[in-house]
N, C-alpha and C positions, 0 to 999 in steps of 0.2 A: 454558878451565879444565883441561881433558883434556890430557896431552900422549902422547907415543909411548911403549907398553914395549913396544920390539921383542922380548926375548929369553924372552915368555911364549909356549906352546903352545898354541894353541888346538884341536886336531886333539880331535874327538872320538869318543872310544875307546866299542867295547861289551866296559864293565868283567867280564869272565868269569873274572879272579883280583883277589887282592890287589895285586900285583905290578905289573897294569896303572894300575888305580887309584891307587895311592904312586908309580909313576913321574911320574903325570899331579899329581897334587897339588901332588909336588916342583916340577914345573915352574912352577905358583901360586903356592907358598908360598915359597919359596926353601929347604928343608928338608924332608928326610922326615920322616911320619907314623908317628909308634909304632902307637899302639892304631888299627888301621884303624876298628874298630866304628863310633866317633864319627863320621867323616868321613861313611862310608857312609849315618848316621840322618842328617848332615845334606841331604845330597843326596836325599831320603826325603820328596817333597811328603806331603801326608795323603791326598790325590786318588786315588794311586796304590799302596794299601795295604787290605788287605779291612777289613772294620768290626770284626772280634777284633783284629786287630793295632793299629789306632788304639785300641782302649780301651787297646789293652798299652801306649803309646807308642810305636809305631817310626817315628815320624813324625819331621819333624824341630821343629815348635811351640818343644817345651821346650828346644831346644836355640838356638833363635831369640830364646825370652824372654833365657836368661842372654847370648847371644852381645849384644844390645842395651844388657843391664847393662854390659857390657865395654868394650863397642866405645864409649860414653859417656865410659865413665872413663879408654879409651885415649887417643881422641880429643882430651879436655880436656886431659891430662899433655901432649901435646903441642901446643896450641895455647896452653898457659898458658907451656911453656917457650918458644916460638918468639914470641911475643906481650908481651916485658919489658916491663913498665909501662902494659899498655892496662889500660883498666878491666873491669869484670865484665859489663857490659852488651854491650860488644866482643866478651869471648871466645865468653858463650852465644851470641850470633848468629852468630859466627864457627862456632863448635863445631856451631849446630844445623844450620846449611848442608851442612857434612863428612857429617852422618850421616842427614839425610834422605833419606826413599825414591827420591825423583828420582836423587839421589847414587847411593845405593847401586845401585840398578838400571843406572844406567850400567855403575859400576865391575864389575858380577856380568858385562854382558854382553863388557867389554874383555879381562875376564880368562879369557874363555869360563863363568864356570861354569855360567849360565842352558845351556849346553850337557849338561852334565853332570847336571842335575839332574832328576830320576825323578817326573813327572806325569801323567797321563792328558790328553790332546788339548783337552779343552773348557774343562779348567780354566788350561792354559797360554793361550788364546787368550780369556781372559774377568778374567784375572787379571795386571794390569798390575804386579804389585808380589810377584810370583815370585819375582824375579833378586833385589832387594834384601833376602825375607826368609830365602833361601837365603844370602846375604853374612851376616846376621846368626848363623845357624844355623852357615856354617864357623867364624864368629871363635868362638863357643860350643864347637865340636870341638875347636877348637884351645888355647882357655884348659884344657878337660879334658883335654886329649892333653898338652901339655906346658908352660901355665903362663901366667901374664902374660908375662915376659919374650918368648915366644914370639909373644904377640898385639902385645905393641908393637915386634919387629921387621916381622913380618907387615907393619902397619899402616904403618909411620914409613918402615923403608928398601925397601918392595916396593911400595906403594900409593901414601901421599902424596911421596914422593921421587921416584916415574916418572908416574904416573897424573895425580898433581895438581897445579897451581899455590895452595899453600895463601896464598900473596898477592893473586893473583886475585879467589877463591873469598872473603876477608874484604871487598876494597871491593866485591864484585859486589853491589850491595843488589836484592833483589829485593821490587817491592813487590807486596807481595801484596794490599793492600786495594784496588789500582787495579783488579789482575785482578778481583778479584772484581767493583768495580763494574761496570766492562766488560762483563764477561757477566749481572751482572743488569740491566744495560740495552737488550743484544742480544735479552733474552729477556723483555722487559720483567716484571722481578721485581719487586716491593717491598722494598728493600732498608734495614734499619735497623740500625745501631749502635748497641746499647743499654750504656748504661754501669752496672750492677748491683753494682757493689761499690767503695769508695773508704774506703781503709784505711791502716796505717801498718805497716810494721816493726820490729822490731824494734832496729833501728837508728833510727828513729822517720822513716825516707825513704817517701814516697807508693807506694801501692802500688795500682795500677788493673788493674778487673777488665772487658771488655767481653764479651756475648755477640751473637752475629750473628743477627737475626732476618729471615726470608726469611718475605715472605706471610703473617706471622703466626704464622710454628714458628719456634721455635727450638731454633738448630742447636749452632755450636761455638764454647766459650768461650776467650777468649785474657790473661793476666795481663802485668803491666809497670810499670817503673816511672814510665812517662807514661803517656797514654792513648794515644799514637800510637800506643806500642810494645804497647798492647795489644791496639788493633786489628790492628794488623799479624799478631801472634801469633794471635787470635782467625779472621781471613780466612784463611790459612793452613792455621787445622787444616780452616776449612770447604769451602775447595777440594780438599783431600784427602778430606776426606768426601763431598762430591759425586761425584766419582771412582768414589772405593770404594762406594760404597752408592747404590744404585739406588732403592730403594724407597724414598728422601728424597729424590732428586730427581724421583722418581712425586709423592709426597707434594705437595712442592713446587708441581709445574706442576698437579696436581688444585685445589688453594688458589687458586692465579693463576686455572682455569676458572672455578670458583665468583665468585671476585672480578667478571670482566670479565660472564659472566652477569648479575650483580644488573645491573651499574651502564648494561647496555644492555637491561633491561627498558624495556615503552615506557612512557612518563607518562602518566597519566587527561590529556585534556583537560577545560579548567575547564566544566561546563556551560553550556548557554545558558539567560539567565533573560529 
């Protein structure tokens, strides 16, 4: 899915002006940076900023939420145009493969910027989805710095044009509800598929809603317009949350002790009469 961009810098600088930093950006972005400021908040974990300045914002969060709005709607323009005649169900899967964190974390790390980016130690090494919210936060700097146009060359002729095979990346189906089964059977989990909503459009086409229930909690919900595609949706977001959240999959495995507890209590033997 990856391919070579040879003519990116990865060399990482201790940014001590402007100058170094717009040199090193240009080499990212294919163009220099006007308003440095943006760039700077986004390369601004929260980790690594005192507790006054994160209320102020200098973090990069908000620049990450817009950068995600962006990078969505970039993404799609371009997947709808290279994509003549696929359906809607095509593009979103297509679309949401380009822009998840997996994705992005790569692309953060190919391009160096997971280098460039300003965290404290514990949380770079507990925080597997750094480099990707740092991708989000540049495309954010850069919609404010100089505009859509700018994010969709960024994106079209620097990213997807050297970094990725976006023909690949559509038939690559990844199933996600397998993984998930897989590892709740490695770990012997109770694993259920609950189908909680069954509904219509507005276009009056079916529209399924499944949430994934582990041990009894439940976790994350995924929508579609079969139930495949919902489960899939649905296993997806929960292997991402298992991931990211620890204390669900604490939750999780305490449920499974309880469980296996009862059912190897010993039985009264019948007495003797």
């Amino acid at each position: 899915m990856f391919l070579n961009f040879p003519f990116i810098d990865k060399m990482r600088l201790p940014f001590s002006s402007d100058r170094e930093l717009r040199q090193s950006l240009a080499s990212i972005l294919g163009f220099y940076p006007h308003r440095i400021r943006f760039y700077r908040q986004a390369l601004q974990h929260k980790s690594a900023v005192s507790r006054g300045a994160q209320k102020a914002g200098e973090h990069n969060e908000r620049l990450e939420f817009l950068g995600d709005a962006i990078l969505d709607a970039i993404v799609g323009d371009i997947v709808y145009h290279h994509f003549k005649g696929q359906r809607e169900g095509f593009l979103t899967n297509t679309r949401s493969k380009l822009v998840q964190r997996d994705t992005l974390n790569k692309l953060a790390k190919e391009i160096g910027l997971d280098g460039l980016l300003h965290s404290n130690a514990h949380s770079s090494s507990h925080n597997s989805y750094l480099g990707g919210n740092a991708f989000e936060a540049l495309v954010g700097a850069i919609y404010l710095d100089r505009g859509y146009d700018a994010c969709m060359y960024f994106m079209r002729d620097h990213i997807l044009k050297h970094l990725i095979n976006i023909d690949k990346v559509a038939v690559n189906e990844v199933n996600f509800k397998s993984k998930l089964i897989e590892w709740a059977q490695k770990n012997r989990i109770v694993l259920e598929f609950r189908l909680v909503e069954e509904s219509r459009d507005q276009g009056t086409s079916p529209v399924f809603v499944t949430r994934i229930v582990l041990e009894g909690l439940d976790c994350e919900s995924g929508k579609g317009y079969s139930k495949k595609a919902s489960q899939q949706q649905a296993a997806q977001a929960t292997l991402h949350a298992l991931k990211s959240d620890k204390q669900l999959t604490q939750s999780i495995f305490a449920a499974k002790a309880r469980r296996t507890a009862q059912e190897e209590e010993p039985v009264m033997l019948v007495p003797t009469v």
